[in-house]
PDB file as gemmi writes it, atoms N, CA and C in Angstrom:
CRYST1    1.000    1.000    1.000  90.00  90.00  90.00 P 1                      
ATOM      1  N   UNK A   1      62.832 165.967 117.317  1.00  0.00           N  
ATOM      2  CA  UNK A   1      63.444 164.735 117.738  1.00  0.00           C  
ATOM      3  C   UNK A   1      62.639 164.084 118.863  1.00  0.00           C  
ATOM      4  N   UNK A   2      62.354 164.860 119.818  1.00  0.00           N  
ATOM      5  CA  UNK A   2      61.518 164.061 120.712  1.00  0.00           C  
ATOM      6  C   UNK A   2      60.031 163.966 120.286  1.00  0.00           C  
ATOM      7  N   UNK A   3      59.624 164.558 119.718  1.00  0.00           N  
ATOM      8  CA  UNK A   3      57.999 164.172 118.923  1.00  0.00           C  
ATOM      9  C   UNK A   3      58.308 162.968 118.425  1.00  0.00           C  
ATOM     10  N   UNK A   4      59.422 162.568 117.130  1.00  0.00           N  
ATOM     11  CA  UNK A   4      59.188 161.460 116.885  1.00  0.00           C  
ATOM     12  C   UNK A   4      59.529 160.242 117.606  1.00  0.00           C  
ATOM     13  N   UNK A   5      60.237 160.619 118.742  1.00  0.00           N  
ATOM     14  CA  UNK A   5      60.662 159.194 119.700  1.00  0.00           C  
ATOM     15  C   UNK A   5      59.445 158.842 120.556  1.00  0.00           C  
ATOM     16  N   UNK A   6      58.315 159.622 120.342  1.00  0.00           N  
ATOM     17  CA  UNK A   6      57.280 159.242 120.904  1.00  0.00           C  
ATOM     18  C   UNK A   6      55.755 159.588 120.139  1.00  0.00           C  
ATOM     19  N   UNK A   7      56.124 159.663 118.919  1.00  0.00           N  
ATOM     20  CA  UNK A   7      54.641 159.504 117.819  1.00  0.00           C  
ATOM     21  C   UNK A   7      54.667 157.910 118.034  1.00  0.00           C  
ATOM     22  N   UNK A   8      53.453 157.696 118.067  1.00  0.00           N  
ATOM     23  CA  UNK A   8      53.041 156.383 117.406  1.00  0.00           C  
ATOM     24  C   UNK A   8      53.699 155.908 115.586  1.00  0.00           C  
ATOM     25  N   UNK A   9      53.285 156.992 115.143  1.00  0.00           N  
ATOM     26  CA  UNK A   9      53.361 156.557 113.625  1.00  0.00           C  
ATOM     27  C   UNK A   9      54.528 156.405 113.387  1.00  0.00           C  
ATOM     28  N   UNK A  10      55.711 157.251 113.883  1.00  0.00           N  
ATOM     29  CA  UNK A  10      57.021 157.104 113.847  1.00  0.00           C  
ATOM     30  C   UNK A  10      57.482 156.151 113.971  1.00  0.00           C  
ATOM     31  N   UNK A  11      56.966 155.221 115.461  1.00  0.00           N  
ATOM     32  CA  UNK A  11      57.706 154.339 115.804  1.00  0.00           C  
ATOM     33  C   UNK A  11      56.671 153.060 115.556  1.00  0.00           C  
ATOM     34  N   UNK A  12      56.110 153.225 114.733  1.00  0.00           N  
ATOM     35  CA  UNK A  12      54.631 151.999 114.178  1.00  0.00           C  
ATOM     36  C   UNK A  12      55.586 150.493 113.921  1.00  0.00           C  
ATOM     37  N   UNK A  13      56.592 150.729 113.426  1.00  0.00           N  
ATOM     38  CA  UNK A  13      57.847 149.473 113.026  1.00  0.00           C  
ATOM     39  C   UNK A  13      57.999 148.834 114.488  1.00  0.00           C  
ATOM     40  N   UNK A  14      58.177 149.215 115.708  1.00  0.00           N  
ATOM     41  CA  UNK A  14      57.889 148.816 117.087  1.00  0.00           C  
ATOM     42  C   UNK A  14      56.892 147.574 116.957  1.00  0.00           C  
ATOM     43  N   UNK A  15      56.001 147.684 116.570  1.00  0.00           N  
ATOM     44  CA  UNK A  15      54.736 146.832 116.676  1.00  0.00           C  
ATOM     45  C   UNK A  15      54.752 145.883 116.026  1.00  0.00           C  
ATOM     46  N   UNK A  16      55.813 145.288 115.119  1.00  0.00           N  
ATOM     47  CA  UNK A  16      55.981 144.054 114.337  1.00  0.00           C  
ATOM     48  C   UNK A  16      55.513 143.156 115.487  1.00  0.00           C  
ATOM     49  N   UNK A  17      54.754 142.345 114.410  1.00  0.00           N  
ATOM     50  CA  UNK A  17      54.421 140.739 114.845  1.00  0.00           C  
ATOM     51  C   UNK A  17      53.424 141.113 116.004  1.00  0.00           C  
ATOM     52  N   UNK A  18      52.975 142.256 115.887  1.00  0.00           N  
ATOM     53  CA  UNK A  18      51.799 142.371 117.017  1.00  0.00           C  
ATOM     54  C   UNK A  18      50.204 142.466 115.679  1.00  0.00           C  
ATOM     55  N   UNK A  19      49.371 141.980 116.123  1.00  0.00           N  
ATOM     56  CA  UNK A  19      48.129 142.474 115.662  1.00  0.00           C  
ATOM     57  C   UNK A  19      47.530 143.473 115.829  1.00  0.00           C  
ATOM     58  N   UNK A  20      47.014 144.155 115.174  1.00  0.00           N  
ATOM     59  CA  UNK A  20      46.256 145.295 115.529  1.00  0.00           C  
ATOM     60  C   UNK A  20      44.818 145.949 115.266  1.00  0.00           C  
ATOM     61  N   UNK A  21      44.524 146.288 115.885  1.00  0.00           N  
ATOM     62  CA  UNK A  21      43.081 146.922 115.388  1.00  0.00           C  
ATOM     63  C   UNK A  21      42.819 148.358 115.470  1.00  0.00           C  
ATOM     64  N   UNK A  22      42.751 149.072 114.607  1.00  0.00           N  
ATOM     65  CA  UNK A  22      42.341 150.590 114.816  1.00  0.00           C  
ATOM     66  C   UNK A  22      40.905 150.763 114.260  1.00  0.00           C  
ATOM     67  N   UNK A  23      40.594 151.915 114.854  1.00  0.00           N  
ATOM     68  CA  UNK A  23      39.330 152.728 114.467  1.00  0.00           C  
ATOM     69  C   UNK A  23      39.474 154.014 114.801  1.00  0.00           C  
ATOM     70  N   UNK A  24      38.825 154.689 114.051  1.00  0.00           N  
ATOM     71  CA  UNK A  24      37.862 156.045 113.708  1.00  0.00           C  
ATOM     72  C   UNK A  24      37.667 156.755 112.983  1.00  0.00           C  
ATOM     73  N   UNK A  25      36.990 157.782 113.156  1.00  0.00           N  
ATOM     74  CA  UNK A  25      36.256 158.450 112.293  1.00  0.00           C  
ATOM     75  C   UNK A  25      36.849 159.330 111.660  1.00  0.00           C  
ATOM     76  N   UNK A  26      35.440 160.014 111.183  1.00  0.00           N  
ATOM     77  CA  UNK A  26      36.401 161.587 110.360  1.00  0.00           C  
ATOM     78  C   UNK A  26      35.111 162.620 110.388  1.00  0.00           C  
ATOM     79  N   UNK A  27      34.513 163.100 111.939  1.00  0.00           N  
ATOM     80  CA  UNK A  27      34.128 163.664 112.277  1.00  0.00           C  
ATOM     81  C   UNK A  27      32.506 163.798 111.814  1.00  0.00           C  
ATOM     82  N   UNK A  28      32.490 163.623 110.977  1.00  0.00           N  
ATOM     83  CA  UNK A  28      30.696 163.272 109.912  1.00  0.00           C  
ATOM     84  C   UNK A  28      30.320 162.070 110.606  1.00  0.00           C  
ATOM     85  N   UNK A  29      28.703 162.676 110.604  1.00  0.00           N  
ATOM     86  CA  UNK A  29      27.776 161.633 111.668  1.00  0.00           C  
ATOM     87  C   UNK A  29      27.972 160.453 110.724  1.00  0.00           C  
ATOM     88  N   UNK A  30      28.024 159.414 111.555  1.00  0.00           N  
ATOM     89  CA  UNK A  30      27.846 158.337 110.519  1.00  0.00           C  
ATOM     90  C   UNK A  30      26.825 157.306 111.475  1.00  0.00           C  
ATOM     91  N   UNK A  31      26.883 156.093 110.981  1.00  0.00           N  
ATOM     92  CA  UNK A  31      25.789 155.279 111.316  1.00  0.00           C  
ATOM     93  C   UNK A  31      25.359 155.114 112.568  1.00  0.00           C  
ATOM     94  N   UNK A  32      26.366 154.995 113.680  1.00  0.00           N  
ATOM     95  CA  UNK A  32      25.766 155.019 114.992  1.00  0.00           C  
ATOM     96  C   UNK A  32      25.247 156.053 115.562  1.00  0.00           C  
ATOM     97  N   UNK A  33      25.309 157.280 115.227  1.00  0.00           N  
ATOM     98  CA  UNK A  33      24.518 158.643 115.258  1.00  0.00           C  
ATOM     99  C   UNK A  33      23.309 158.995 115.569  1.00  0.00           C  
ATOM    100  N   UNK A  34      22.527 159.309 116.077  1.00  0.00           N  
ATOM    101  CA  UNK A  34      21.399 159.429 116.187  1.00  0.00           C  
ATOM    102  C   UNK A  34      21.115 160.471 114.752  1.00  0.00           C  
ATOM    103  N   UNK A  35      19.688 160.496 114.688  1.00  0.00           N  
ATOM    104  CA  UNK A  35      19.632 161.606 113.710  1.00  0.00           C  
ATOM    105  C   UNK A  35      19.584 162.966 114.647  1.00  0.00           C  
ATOM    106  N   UNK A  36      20.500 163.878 113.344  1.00  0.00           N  
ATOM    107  CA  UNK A  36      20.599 165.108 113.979  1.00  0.00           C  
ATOM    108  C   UNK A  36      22.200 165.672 114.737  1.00  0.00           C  
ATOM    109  N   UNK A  37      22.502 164.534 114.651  1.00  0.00           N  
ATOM    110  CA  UNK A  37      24.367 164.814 115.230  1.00  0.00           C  
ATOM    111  C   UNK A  37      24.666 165.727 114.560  1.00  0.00           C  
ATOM    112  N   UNK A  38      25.623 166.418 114.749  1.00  0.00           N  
ATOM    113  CA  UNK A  38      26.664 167.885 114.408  1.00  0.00           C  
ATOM    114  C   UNK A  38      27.664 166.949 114.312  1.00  0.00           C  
ATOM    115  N   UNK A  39      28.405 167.838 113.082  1.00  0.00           N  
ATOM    116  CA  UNK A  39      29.735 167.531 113.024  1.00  0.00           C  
ATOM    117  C   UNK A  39      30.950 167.720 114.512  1.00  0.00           C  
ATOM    118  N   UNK A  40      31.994 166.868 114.501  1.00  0.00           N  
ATOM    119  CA  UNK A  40      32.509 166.684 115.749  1.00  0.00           C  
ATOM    120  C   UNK A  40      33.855 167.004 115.169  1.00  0.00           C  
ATOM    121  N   UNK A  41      34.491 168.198 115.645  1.00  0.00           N  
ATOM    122  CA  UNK A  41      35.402 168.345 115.028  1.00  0.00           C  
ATOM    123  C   UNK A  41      36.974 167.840 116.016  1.00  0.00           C  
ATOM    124  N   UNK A  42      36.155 167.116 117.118  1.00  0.00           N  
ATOM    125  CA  UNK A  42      37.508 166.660 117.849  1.00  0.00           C  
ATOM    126  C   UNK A  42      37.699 165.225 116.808  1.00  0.00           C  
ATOM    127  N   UNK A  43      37.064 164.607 115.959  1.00  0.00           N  
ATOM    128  CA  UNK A  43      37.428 163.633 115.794  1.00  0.00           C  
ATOM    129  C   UNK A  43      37.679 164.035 114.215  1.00  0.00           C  
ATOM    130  N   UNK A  44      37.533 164.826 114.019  1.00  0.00           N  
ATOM    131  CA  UNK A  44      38.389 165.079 112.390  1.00  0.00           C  
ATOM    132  C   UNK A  44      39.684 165.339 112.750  1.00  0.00           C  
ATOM    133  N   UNK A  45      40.379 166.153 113.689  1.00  0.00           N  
ATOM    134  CA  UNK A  45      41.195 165.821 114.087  1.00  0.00           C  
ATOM    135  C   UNK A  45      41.950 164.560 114.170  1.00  0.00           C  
ATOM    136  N   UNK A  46      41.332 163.696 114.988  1.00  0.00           N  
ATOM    137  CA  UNK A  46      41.840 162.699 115.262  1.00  0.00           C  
ATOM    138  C   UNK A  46      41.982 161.201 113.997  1.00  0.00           C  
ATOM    139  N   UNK A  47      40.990 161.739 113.551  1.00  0.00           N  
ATOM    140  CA  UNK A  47      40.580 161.053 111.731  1.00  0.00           C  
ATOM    141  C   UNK A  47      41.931 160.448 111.067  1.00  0.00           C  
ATOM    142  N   UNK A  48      42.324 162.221 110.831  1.00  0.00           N  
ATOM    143  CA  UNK A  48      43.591 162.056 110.017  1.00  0.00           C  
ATOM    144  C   UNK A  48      44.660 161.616 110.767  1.00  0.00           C  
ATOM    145  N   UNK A  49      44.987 161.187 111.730  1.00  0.00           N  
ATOM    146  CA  UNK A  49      46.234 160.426 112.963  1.00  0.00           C  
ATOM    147  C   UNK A  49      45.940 159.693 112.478  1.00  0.00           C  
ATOM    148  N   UNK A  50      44.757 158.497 112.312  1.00  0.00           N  
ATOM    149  CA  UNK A  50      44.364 157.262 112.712  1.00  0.00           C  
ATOM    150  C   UNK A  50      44.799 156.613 111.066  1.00  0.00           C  
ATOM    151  N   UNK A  51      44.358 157.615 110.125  1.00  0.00           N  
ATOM    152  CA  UNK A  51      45.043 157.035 108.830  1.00  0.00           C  
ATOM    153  C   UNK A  51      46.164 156.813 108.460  1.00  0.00           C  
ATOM    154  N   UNK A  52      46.855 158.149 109.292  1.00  0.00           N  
ATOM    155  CA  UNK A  52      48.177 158.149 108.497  1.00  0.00           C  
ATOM    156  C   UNK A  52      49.065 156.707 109.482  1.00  0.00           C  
ATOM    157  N   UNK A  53      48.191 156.616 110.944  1.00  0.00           N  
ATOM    158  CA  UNK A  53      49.216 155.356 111.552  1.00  0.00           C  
ATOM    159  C   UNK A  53      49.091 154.103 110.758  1.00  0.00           C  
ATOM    160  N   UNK A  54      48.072 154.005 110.497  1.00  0.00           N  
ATOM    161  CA  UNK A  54      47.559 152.878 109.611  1.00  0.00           C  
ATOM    162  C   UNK A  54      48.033 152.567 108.358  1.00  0.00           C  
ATOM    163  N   UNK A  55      48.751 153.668 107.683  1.00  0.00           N  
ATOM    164  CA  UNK A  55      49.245 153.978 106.090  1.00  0.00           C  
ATOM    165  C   UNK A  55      50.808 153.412 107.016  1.00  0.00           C  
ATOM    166  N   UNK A  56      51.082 154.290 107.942  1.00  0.00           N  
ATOM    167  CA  UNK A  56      52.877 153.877 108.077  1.00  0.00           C  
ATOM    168  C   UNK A  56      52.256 152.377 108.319  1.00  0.00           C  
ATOM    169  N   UNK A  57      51.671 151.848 109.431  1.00  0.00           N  
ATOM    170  CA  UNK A  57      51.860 150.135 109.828  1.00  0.00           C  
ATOM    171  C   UNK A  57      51.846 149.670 108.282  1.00  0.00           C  
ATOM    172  N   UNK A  58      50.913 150.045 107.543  1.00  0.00           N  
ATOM    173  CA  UNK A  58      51.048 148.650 106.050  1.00  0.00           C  
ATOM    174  C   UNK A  58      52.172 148.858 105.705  1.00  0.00           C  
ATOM    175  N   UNK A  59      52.733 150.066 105.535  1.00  0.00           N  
ATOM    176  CA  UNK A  59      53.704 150.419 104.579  1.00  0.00           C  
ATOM    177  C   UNK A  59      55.176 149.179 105.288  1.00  0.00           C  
ATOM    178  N   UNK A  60      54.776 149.167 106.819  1.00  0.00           N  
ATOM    179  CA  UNK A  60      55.883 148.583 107.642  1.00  0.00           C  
ATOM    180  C   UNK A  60      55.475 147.151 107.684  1.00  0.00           C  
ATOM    181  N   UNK A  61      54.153 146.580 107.205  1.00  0.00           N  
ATOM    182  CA  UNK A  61      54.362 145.115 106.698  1.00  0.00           C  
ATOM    183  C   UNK A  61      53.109 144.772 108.227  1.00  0.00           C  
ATOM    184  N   UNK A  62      52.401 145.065 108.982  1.00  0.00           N  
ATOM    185  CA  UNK A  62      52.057 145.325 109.933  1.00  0.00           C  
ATOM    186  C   UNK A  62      50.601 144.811 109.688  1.00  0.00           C  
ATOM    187  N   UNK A  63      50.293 143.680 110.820  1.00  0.00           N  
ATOM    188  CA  UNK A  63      48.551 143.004 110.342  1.00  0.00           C  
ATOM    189  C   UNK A  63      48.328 144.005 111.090  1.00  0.00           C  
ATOM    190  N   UNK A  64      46.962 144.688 110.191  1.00  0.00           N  
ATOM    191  CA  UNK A  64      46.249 145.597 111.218  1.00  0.00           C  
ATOM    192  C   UNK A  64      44.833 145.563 110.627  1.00  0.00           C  
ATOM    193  N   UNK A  65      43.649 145.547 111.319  1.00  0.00           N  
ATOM    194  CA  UNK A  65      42.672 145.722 110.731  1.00  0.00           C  
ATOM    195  C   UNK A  65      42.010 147.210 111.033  1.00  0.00           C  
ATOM    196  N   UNK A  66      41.867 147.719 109.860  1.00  0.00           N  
ATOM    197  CA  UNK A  66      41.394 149.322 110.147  1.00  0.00           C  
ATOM    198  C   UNK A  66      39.840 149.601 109.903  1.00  0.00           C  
ATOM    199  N   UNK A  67      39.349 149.872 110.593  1.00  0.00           N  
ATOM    200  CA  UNK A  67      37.999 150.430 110.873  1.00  0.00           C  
ATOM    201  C   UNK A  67      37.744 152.135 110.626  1.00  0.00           C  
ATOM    202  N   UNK A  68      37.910 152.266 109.505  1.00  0.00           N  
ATOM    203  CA  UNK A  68      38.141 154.244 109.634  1.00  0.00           C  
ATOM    204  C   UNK A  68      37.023 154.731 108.708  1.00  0.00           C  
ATOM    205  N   UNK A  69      36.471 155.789 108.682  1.00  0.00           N  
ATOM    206  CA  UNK A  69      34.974 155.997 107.662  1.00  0.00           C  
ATOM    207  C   UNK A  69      34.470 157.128 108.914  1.00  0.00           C  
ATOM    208  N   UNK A  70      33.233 157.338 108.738  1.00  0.00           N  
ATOM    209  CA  UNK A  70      32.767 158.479 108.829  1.00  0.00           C  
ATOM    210  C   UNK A  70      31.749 157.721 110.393  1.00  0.00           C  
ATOM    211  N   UNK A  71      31.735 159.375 111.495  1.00  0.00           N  
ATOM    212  CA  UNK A  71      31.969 158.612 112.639  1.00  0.00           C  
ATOM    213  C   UNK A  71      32.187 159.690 113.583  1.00  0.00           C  
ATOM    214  N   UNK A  72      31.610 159.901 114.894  1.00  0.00           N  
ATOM    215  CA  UNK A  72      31.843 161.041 115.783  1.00  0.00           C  
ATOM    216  C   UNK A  72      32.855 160.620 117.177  1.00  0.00           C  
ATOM    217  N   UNK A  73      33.213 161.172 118.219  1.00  0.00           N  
ATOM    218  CA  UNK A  73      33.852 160.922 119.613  1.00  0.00           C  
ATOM    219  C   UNK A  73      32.886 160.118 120.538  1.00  0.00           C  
ATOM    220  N   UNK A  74      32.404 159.165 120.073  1.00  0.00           N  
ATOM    221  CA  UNK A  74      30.879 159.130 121.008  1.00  0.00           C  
ATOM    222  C   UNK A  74      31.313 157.718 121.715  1.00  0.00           C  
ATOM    223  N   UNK A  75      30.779 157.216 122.620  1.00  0.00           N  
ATOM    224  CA  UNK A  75      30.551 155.661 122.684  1.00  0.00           C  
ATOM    225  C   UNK A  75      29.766 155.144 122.416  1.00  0.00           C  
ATOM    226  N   UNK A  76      28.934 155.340 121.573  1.00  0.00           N  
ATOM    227  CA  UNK A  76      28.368 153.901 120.781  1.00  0.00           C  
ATOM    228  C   UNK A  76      29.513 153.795 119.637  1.00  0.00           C  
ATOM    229  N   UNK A  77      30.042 154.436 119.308  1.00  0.00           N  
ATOM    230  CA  UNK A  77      31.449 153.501 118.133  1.00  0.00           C  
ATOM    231  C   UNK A  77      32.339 153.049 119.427  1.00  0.00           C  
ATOM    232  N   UNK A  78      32.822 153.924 120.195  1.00  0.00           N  
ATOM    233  CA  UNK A  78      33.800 152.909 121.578  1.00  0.00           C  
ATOM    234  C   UNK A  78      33.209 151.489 121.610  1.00  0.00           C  
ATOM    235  N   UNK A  79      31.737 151.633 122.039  1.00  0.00           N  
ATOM    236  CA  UNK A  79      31.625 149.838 122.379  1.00  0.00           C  
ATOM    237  C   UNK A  79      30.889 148.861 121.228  1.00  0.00           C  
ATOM    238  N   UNK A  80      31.283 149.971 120.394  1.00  0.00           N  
ATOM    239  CA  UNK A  80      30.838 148.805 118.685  1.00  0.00           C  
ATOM    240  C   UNK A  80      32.248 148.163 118.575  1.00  0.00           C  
ATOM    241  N   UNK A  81      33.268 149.111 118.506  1.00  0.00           N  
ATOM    242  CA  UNK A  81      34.817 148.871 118.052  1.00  0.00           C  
ATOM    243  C   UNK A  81      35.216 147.738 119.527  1.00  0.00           C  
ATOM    244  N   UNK A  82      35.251 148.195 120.059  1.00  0.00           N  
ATOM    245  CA  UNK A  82      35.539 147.431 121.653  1.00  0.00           C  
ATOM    246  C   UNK A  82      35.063 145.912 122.083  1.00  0.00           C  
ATOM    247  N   UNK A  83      33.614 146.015 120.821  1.00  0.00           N  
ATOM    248  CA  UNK A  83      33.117 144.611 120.582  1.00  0.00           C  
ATOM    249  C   UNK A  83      33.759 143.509 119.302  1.00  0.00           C  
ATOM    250  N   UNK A  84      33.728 144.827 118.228  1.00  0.00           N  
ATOM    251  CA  UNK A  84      34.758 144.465 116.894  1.00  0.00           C  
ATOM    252  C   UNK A  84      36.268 143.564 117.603  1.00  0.00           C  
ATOM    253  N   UNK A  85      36.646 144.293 118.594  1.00  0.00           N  
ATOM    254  CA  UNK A  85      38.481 143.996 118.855  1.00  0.00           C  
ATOM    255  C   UNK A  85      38.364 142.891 119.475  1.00  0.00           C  
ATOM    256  N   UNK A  86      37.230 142.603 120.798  1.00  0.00           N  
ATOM    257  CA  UNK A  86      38.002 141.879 121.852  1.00  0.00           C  
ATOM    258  C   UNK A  86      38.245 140.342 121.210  1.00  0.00           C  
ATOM    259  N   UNK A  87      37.635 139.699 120.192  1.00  0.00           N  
ATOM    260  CA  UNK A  87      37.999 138.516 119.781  1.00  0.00           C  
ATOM    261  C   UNK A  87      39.701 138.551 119.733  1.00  0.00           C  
ATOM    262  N   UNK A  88      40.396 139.542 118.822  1.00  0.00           N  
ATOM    263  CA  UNK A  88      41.871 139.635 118.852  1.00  0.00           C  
ATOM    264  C   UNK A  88      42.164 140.211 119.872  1.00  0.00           C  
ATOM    265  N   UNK A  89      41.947 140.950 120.788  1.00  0.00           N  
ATOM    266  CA  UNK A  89      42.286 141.118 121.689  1.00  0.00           C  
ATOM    267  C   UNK A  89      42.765 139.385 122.775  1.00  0.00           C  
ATOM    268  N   UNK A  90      41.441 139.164 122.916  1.00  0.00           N  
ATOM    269  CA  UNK A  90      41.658 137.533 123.512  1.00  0.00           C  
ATOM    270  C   UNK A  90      42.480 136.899 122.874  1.00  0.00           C  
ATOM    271  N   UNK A  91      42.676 136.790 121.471  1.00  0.00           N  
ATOM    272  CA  UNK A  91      44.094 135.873 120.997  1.00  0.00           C  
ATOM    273  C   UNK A  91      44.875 136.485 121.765  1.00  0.00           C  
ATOM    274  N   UNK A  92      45.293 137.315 121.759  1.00  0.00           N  
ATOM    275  CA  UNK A  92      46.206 137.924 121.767  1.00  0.00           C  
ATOM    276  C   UNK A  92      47.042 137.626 123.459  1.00  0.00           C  
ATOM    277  N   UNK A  93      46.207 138.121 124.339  1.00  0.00           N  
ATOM    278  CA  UNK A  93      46.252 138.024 125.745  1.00  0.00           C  
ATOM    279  C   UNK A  93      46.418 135.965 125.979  1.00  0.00           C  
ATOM    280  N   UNK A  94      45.392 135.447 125.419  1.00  0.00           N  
ATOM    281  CA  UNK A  94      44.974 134.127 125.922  1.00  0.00           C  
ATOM    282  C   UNK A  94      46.590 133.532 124.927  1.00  0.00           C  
ATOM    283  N   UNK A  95      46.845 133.432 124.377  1.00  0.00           N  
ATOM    284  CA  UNK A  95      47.962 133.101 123.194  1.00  0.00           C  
ATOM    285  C   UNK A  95      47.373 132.148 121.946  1.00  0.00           C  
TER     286      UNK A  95                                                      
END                                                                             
């Protein structure tokens, strides 16, 4: 009971009429990588969260644009994605 009063995915219906943007990975080097990356298994972890929030928001009718594919914990995807968002971000804030 208290996990789901405070999952995201649970309470994804919260977020009506908000925009959204998610990203990440699923632990496999992917393009921003240098050559030679290792698999990252904090973000396979985190992989499968990022889908399934993304599966409840559509399912809940929810604009979201999802960025998910193959991809490590690193910041060069932080400030690829961070560059991807801030346009909606600024709607968002600016109105």
């Amino acid at each position: 009971m208290i996990w789901a009063a405070n999952n995201p995915t649970d309470q994804v219906w919260r977020l009506r009429g908000l925009p959204l943007y998610v990203s990440g990975g699923d632990g496999n080097p992917g393009p921003l990588d240098p050559p030679g990356t290792k698999f990252d298994p904090m973000e396979a972890i985190f992989g499968p969260m990022s889908n399934d929030f993304v599966a409840a928001g559509r399912r809940a009718g929810l604009r979201i644009t999802a960025r998910l594919g193959a991809g490590t914990h690193t910041m060069p995807y932080w400030q690829h994605h961070l560059h991807q968002s801030f346009p909606k971000l600024m709607d968002v804030i600016c109105g």
